[in-house]
Z-matrix of the N, CA and C atoms (Angstrom, degrees):
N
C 1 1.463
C 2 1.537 1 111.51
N 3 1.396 2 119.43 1 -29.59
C 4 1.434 3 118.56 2 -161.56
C 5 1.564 4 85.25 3 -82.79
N 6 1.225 5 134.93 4 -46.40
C 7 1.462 6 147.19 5 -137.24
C 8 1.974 7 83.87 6 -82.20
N 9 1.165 8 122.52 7 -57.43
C 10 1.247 9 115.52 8 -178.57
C 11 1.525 10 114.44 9 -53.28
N 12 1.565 11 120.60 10 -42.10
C 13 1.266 12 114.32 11 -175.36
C 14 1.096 13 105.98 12 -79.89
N 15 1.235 14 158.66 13 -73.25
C 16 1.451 15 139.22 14 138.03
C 17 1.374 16 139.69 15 34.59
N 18 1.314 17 108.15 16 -52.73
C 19 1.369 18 139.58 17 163.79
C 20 1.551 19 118.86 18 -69.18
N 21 1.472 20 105.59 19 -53.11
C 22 1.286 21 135.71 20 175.65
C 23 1.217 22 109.23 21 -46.05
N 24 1.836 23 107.80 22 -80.20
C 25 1.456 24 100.08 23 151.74
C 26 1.435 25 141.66 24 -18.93
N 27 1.605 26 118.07 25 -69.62
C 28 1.383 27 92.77 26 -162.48
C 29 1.617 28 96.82 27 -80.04
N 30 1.272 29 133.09 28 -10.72
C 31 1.410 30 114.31 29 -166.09
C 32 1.745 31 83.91 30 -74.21
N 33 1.632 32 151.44 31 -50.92
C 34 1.170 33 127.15 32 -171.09
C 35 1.764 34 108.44 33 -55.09
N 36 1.214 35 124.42 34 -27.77
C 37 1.382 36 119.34 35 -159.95
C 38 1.780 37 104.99 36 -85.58
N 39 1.503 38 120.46 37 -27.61
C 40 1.145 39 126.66 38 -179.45
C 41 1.485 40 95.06 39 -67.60
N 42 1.589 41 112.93 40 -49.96
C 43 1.785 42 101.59 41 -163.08
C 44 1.632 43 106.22 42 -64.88
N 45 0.845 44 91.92 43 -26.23
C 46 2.086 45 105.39 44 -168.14
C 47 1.745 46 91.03 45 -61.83
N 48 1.102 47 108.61 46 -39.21
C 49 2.072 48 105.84 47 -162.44
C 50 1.302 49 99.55 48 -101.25
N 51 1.283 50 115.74 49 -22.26
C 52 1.825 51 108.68 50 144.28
C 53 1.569 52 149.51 51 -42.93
N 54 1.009 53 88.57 52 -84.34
C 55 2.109 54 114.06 53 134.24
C 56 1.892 55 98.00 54 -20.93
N 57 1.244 56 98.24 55 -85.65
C 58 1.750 57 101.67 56 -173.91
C 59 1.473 58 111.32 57 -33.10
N 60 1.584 59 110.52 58 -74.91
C 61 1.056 60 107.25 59 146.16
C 62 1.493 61 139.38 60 28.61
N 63 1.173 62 103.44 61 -95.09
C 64 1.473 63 145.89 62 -157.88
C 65 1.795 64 97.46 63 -71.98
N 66 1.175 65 94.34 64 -64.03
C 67 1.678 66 103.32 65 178.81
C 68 1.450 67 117.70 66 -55.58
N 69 1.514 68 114.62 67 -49.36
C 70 1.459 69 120.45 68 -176.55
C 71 1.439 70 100.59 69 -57.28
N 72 1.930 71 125.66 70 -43.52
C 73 1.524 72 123.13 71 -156.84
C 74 1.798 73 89.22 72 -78.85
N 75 1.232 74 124.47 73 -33.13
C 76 1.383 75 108.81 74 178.08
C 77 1.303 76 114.80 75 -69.39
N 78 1.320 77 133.40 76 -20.73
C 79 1.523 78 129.61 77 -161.96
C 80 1.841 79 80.48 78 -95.15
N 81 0.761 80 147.73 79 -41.14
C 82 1.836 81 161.64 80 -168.90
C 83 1.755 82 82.87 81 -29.76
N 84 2.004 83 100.57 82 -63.71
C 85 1.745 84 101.55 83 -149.05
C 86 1.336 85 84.02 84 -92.99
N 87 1.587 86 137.46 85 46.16
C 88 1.434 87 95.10 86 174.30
C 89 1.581 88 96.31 87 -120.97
N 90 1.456 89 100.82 88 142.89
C 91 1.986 90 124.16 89 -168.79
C 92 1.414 91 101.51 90 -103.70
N 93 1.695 92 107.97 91 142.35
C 94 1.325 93 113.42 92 -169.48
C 95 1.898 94 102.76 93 -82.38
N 96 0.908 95 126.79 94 168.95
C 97 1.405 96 121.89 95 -177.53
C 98 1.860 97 108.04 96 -99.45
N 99 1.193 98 90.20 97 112.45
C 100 1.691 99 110.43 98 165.30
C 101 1.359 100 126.84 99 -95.65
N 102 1.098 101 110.13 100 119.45
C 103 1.698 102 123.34 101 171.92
C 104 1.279 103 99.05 102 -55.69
N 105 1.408 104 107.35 103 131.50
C 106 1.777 105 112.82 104 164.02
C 107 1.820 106 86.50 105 -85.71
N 108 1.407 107 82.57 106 133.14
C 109 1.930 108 97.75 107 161.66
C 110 1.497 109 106.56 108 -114.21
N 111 1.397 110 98.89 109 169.66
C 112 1.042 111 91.50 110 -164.83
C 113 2.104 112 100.82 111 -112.28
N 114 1.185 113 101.04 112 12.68
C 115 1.620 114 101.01 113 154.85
C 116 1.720 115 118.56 114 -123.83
N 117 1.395 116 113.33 115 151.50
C 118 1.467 117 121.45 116 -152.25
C 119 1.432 118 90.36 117 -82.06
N 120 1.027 119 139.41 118 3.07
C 121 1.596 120 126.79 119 -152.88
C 122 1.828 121 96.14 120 -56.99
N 123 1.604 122 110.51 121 167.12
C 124 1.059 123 120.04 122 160.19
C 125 1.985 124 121.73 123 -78.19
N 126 1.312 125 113.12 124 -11.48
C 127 1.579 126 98.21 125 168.17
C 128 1.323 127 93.19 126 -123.48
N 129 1.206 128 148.40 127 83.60
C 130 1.350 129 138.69 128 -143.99
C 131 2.236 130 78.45 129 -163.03
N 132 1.124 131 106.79 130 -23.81
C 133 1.519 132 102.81 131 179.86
C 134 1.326 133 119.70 132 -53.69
N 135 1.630 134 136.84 133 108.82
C 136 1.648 135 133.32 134 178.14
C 137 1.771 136 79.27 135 -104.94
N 138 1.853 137 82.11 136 156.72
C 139 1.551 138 102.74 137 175.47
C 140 1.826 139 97.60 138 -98.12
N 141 1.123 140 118.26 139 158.50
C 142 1.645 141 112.12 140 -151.38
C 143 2.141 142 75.82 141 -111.84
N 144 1.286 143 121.83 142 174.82
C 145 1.493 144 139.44 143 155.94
C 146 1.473 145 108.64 144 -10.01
N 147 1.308 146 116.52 145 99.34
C 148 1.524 147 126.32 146 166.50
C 149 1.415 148 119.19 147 -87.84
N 150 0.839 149 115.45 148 -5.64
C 151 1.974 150 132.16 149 169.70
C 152 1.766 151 99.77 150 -11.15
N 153 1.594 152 68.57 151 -87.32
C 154 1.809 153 95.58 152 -165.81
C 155 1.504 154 110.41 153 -73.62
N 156 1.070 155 126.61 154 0.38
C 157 1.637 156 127.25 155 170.81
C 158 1.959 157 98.99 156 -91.07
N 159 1.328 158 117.58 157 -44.01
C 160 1.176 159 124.97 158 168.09
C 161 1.515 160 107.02 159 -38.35
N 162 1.606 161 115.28 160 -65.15
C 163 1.500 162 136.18 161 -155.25
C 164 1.470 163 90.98 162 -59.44
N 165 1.895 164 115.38 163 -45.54
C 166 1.564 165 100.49 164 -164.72
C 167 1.525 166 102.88 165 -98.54
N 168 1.283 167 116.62 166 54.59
C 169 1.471 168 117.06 167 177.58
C 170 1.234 169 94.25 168 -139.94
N 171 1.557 170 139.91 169 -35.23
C 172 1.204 171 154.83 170 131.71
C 173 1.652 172 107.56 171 -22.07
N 174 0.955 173 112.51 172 -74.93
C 175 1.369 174 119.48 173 -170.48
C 176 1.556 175 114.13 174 -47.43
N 177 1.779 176 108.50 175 -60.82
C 178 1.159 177 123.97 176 169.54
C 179 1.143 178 130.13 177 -11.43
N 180 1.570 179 89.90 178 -69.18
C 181 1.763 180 119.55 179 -171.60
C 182 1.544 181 95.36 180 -74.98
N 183 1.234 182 153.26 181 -14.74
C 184 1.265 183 143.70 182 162.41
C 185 1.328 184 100.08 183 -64.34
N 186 1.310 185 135.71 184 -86.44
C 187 1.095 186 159.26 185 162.50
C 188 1.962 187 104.07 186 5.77
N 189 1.304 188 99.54 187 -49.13
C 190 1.900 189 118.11 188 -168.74
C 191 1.607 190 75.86 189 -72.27
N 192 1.409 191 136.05 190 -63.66
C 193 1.251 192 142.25 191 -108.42
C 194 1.465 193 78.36 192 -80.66
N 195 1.525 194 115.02 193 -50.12
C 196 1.528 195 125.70 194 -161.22
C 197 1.655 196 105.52 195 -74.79
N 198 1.439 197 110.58 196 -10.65
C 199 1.620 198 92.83 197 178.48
C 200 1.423 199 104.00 198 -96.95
N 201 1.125 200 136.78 199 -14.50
C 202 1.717 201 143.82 200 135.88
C 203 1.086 202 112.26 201 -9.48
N 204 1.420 203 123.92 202 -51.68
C 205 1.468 204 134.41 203 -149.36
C 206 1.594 205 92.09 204 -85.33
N 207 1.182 206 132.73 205 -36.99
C 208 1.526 207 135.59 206 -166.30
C 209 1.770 208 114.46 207 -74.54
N 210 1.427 209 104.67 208 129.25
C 211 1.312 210 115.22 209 -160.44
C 212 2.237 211 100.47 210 -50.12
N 213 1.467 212 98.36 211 -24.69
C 214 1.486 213 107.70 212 -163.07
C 215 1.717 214 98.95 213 -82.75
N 216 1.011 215 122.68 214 28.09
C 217 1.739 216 114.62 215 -168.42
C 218 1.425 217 109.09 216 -104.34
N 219 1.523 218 112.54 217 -6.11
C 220 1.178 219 109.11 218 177.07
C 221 1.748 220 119.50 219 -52.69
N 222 1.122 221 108.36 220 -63.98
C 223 1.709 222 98.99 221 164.13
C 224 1.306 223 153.28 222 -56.63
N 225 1.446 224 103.58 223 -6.36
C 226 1.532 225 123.28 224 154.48
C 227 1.225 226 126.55 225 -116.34
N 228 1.775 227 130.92 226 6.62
C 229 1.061 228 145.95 227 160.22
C 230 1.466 229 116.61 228 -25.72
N 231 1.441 230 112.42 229 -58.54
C 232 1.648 231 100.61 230 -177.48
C 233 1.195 232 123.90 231 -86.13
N 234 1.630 233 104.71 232 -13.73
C 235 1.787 234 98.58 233 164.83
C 236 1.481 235 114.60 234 -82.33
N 237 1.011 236 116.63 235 -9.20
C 238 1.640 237 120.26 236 176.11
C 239 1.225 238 110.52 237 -67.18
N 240 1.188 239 104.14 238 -43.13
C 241 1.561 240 101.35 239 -179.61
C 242 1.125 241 114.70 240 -124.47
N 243 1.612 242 139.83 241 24.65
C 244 1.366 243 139.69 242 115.64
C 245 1.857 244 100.51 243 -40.01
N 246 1.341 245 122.08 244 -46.04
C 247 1.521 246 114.05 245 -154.40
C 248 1.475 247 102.04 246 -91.61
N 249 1.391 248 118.13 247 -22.15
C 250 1.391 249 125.93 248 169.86
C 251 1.374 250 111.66 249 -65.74
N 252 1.224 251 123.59 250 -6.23
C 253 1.709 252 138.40 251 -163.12
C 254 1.723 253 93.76 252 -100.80
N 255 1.258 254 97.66 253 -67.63
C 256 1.531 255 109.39 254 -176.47
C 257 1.268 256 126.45 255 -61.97
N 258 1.395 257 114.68 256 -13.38
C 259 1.510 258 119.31 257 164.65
C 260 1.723 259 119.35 258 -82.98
N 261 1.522 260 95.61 259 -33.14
C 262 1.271 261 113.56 260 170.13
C 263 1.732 262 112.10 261 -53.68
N 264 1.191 263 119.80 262 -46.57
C 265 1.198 264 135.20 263 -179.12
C 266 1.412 265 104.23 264 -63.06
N 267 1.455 266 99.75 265 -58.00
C 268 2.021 267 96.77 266 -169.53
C 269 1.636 268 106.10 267 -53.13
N 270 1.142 269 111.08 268 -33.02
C 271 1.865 270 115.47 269 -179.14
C 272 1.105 271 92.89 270 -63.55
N 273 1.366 272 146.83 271 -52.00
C 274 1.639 273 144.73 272 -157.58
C 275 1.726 274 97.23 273 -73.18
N 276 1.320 275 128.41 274 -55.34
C 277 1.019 276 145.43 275 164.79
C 278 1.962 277 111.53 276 -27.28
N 279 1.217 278 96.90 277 -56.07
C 280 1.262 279 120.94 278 -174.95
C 281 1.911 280 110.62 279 -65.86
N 282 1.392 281 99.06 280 -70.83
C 283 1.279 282 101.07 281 166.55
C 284 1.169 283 122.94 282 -40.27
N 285 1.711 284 132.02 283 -68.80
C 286 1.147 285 152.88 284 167.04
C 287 1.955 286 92.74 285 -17.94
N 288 1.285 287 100.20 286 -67.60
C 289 1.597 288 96.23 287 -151.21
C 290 1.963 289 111.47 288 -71.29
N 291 1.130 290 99.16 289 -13.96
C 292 1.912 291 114.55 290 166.15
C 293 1.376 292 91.72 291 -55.42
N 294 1.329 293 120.78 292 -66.80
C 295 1.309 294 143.25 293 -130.98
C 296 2.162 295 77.65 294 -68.10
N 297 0.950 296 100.89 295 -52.55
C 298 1.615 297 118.56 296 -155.46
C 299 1.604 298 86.59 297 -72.84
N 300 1.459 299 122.71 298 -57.49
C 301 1.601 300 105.93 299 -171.70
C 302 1.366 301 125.25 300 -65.01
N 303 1.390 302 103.71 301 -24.50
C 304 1.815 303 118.97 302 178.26
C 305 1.815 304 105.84 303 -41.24
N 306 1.805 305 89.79 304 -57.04
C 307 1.551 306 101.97 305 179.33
C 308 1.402 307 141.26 306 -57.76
N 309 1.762 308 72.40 307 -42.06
C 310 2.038 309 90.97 308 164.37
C 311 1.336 310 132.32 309 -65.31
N 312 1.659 311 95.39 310 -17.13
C 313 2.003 312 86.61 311 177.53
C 314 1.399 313 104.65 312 -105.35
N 315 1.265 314 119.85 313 31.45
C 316 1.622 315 135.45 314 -172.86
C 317 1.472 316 91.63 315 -107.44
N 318 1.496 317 108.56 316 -78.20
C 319 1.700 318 129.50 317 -163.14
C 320 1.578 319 98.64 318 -71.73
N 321 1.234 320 139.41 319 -69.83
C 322 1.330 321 129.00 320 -145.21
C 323 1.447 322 118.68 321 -57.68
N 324 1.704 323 112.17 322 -33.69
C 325 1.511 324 133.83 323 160.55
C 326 2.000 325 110.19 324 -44.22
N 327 1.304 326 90.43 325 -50.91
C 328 1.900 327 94.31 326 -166.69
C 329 1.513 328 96.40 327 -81.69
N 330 1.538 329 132.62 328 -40.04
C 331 1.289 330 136.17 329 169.11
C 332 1.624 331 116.80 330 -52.80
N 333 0.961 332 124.69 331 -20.74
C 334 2.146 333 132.04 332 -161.65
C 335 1.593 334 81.93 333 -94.84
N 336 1.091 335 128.55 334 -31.45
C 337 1.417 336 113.20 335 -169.63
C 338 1.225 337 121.40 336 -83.32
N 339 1.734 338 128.76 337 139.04
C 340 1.306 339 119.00 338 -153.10
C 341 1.667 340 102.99 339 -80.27
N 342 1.047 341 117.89 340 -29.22
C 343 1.619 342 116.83 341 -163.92
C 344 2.018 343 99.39 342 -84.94
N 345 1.072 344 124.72 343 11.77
C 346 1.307 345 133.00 344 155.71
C 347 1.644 346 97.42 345 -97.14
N 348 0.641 347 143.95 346 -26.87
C 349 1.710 348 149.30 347 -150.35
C 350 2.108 349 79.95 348 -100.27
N 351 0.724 350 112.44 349 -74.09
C 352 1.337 351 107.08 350 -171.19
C 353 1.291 352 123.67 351 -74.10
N 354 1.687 353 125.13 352 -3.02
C 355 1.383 354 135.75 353 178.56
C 356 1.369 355 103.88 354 -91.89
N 357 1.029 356 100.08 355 -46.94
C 358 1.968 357 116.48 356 -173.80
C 359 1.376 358 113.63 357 -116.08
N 360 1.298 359 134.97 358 79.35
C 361 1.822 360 136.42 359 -150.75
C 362 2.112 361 76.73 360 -98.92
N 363 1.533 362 121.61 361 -46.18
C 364 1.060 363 97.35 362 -174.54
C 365 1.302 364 148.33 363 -73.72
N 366 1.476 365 98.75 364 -23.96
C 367 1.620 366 118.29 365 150.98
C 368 1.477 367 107.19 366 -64.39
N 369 0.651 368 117.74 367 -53.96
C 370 1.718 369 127.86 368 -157.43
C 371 1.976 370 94.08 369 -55.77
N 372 1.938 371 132.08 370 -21.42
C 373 0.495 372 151.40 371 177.99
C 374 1.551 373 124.75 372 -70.28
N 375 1.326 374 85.85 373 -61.47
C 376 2.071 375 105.08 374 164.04
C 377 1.582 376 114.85 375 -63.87
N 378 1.155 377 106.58 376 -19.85
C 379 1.643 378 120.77 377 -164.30
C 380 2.075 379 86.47 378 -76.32
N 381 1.741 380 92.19 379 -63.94
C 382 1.370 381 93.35 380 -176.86
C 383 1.549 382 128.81 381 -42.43
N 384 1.037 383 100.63 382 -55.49
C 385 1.353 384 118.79 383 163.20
C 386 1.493 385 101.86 384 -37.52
N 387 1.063 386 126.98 385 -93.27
C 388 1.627 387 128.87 386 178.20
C 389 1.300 388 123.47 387 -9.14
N 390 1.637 389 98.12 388 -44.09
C 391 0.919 390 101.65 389 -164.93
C 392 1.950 391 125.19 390 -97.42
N 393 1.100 392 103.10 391 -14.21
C 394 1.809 393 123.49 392 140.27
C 395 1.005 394 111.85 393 -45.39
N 396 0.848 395 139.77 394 -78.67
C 397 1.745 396 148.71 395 -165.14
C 398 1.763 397 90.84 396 -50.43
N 399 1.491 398 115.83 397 -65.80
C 400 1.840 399 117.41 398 -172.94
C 401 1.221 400 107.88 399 -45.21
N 402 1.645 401 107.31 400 -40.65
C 403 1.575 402 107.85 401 172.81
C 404 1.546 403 138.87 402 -30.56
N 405 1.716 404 83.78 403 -60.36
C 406 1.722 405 111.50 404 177.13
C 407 1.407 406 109.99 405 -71.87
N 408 1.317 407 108.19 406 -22.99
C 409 1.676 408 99.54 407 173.25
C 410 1.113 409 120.35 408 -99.84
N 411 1.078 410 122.48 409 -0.17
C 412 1.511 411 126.67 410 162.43
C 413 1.649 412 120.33 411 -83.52
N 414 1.410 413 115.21 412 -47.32
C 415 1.357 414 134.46 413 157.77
C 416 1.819 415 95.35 414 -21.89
N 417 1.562 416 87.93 415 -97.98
C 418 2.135 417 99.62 416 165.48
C 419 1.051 418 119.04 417 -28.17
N 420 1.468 419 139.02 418 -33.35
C 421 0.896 420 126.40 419 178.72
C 422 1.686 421 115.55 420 -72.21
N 423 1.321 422 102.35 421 -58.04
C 424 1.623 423 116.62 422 178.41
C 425 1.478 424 112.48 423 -58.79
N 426 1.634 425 109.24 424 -5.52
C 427 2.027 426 91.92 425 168.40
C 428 1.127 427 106.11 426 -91.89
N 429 1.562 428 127.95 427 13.45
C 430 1.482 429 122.01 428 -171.18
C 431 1.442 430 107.81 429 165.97
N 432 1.617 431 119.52 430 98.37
C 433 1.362 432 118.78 431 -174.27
C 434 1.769 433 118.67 432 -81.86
N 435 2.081 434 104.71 433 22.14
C 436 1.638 435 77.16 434 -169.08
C 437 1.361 436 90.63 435 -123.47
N 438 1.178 437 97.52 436 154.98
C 439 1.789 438 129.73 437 -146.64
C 440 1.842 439 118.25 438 -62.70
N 441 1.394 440 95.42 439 8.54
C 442 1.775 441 110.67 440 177.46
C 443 1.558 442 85.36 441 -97.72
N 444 1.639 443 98.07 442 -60.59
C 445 2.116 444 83.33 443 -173.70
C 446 0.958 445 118.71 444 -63.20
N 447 1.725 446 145.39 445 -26.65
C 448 1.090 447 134.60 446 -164.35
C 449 1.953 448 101.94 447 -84.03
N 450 0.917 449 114.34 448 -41.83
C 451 1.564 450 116.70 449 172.17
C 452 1.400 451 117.85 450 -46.06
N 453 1.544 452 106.82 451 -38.88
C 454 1.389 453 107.50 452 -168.24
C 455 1.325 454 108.22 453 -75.77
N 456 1.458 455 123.54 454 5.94
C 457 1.514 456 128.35 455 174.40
C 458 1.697 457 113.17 456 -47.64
N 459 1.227 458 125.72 457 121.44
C 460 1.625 459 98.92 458 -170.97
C 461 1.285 460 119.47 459 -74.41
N 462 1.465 461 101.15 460 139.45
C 463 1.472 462 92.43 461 163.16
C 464 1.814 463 114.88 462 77.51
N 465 1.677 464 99.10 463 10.46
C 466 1.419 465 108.73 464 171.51
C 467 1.095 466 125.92 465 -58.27
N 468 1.472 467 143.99 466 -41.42
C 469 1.590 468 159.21 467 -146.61
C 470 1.806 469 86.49 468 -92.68
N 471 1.107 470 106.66 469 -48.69
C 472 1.911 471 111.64 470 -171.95
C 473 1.732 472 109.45 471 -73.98
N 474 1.283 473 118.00 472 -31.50
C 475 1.118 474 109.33 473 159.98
C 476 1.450 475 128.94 474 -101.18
N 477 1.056 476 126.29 475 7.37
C 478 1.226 477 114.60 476 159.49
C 479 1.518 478 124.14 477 -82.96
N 480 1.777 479 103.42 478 -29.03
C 481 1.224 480 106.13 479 175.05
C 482 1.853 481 114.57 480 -76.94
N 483 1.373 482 127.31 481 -5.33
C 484 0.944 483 130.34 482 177.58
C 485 1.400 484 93.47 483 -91.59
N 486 1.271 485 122.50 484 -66.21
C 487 1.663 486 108.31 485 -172.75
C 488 1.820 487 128.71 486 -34.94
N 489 1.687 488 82.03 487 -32.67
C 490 2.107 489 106.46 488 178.66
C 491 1.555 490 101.16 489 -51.22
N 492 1.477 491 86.94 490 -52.12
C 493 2.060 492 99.30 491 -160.22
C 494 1.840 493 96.37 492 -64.38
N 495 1.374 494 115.04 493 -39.41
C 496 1.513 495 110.15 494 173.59
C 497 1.008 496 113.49 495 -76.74
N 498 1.270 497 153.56 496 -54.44
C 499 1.489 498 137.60 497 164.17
C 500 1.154 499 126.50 498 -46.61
N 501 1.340 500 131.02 499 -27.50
C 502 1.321 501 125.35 500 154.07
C 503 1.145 502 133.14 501 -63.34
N 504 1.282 503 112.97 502 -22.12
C 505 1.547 504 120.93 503 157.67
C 506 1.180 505 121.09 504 -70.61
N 507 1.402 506 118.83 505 -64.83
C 508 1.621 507 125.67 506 156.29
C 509 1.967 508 113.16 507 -29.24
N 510 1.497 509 132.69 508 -45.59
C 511 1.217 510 129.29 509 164.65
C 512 1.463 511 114.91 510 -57.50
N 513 1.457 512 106.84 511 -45.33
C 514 1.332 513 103.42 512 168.40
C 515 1.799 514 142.77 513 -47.22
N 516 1.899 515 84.62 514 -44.87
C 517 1.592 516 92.48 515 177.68
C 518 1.473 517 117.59 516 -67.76
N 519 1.452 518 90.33 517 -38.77
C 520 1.619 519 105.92 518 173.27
C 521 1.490 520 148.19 519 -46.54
N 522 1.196 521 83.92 520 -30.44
C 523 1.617 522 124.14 521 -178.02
C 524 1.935 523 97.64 522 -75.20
N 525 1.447 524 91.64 523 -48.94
C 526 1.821 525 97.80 524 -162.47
C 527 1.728 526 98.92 525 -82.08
N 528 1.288 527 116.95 526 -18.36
C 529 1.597 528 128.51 527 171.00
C 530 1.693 529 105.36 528 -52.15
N 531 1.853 530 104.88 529 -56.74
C 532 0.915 531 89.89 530 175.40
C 533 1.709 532 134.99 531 -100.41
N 534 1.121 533 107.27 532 -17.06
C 535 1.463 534 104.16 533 142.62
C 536 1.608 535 127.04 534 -25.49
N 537 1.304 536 117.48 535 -49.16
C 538 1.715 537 132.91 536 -162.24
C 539 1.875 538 69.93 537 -86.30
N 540 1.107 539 131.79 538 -75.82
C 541 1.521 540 99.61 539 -165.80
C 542 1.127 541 138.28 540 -63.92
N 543 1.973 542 124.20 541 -6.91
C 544 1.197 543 143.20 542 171.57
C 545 1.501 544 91.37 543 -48.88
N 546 1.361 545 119.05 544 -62.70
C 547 1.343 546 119.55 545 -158.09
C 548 1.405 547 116.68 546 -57.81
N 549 1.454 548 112.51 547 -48.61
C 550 1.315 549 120.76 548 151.54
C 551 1.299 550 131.65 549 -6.28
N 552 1.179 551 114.64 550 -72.09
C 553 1.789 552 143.32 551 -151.05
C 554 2.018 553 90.56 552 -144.68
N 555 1.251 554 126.80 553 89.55
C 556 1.675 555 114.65 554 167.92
C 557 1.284 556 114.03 555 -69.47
N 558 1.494 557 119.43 556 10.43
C 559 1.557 558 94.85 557 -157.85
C 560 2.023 559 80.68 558 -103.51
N 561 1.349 560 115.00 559 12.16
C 562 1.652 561 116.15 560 164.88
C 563 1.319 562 112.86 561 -88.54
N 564 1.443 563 122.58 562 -0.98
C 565 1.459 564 124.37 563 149.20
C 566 1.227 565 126.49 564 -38.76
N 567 1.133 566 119.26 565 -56.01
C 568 1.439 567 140.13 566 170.18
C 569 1.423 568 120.82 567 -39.54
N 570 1.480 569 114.41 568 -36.05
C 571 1.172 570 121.79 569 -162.27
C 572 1.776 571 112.86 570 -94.98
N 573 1.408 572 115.61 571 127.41
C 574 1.652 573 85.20 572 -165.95
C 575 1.042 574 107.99 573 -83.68
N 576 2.089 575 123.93 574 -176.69
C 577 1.043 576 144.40 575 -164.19
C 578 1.907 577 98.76 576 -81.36
């Protein structure tokens, strides 16, 4: 009887770190989705439909949650949820950077233009800034679009959410820039934001 449970054991604990396994080498090849544009620029990179990368990061982490539940998880317990951590992150990662491209195809258009460059030198400053940092993550991004290398960017989750908090300010000023010229000229009412 002991010899069967024994047995029992490790054959559940081998399949369990199999399985584990299995999931981590699939998440290894998986690439975030990039819009082909149709200009080469270096910040010119959009992230394409995160839906279904969401759904299988969602899914995943169910999946981890349920191999928890198995009496055999003791030996892969902390990588389960070390990796349940890190998926958690790539979604934060993920979100964060929507959040950041939404803004970017707002600002970088009104920023390239020189008579913003000389109206607004102090925005036009933070913008720069912003826009270094997008640089380096785009660079990183393009030596490898799948979603272990792009995370491992350092210190990604902290700057994107700082870049957010500056572009939202920068949308903000921007916004009241052109407001202050609506008043100016009303017939820029018309025109949307």
């Amino acid at each position: 009887d002991r010899i069967k449970e024994i047995t029992s054991t490790a054959i559940g604990e081998f399949q369990l770190e199999t399985d584990f396994q299995a999931i981590t080498a699939r998440w290894s090849g998986v690439k975030i989705p990039i819009l082909k544009t149709q200009s080469k620029v270096e910040d010119s990179l959009l992230l394409g439909d995160l839906d279904s990368l969401f759904q299988e990061i969602a899914d995943t982490q169910l999946t981890l949650k349920g191999m928890l539940l198995f009496p055999y998880a003791q030996g892969v317990r902390d990588s389960i949820l070390q990796f349940s951590n890190q998926l958690e992150q790539y979604a934060k990662i993920l979100d964060s950077w929507s959040v950041f491209q939404s803004n970017w195809v707002i600002l970088s258009p009104f920023f390239a233009q020189e008579e913003t460059k000389k109206i607004l030198p102090h925005q036009t400053s933070k913008f720069s800034m912003v826009k270094r940092r997008w640089i380096s993550l785009v660079r990183h991004t393009l030596e490898d679009t799948s979603l272990v290398h792009v995370c491992a960017f350092p210190s990604l989750q902290e700057m994107l959410s700082e870049n957010n908090k500056i572009m939202e300010v920068l949308l903000q000023s921007s916004m009241k820039f052109i407001d202050a010229k609506r008043e100016i000229m009303p017939r820029l009412y018309f025109m949307s934001d």
